[in-house]
C-alpha positions as CSV (number, residue, x, y, z in Angstrom):
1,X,31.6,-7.0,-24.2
2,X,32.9,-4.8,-21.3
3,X,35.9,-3.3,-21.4
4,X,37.5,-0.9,-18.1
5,X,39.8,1.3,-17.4
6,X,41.3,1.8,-13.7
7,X,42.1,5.7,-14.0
8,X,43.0,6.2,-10.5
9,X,44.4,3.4,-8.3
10,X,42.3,3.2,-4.8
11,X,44.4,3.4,-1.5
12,X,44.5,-0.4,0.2
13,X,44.6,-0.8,3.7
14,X,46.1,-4.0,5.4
15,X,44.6,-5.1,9.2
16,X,47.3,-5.2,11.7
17,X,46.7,-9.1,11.3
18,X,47.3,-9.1,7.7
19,X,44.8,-11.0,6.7
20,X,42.1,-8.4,5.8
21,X,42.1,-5.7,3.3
22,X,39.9,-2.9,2.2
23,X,40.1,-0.4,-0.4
24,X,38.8,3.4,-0.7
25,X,39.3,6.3,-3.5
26,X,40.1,5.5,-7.2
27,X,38.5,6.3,-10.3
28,X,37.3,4.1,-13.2
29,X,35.5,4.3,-16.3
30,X,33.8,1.4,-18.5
31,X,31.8,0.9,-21.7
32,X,29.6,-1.8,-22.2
33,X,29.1,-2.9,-25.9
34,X,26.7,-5.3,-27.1
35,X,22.9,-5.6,-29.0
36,X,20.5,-3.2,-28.3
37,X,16.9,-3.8,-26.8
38,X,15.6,-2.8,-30.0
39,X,18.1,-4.3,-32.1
40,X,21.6,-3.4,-33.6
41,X,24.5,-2.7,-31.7
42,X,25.9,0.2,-29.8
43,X,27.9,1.2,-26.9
44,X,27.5,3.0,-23.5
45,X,29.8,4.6,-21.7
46,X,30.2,5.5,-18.1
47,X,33.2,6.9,-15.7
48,X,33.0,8.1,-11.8
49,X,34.4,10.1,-9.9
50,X,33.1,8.4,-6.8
51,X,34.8,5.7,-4.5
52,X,34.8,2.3,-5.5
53,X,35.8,0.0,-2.8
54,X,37.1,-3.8,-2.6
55,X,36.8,-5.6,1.0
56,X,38.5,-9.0,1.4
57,X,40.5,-11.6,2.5
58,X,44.4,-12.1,2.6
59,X,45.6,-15.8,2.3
60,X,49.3,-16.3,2.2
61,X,50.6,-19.2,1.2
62,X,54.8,-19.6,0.8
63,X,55.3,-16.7,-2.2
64,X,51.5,-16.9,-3.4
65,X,49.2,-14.7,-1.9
66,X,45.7,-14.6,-2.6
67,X,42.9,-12.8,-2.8
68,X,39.6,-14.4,-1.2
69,X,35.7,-13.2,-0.4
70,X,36.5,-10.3,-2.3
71,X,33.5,-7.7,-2.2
């Protein structure tokens, strides 16, 4: 099972078209539990203080908008 935690929000940025996006800044942290190579169970653990980024698509449709080629 993984489980997250957004800890900082990133800053998104719209194109002047509005139909691209991408993301920079923002802090999370995760931890990953499951079986073990060598059997049992446990847990790992890991948080950044780096940027994680999203890049994508904007599709707007009436009041729906969504997200697409999100990477």
């Amino acid at each position: 099972m993984l489980t997250y935690t957004v800890e900082d929000y990133p800053v998104v940025t719209v194109d002047e078209s509005g139909t691209y996006f991408t993301t920079e800044g923002g802090k999370v942290s995760a931890a990953a539990t499951g079986t073990l190579y060598g059997g049992g169970t446990g847990t790992e653990s890991y948080t950044t203080d780096a940027d994680w980024a999203l890049d994508g698509t904007i599709v707007i449709d009436g009041d729906t908008v969504t997200l697409e080629d999100v990477y």
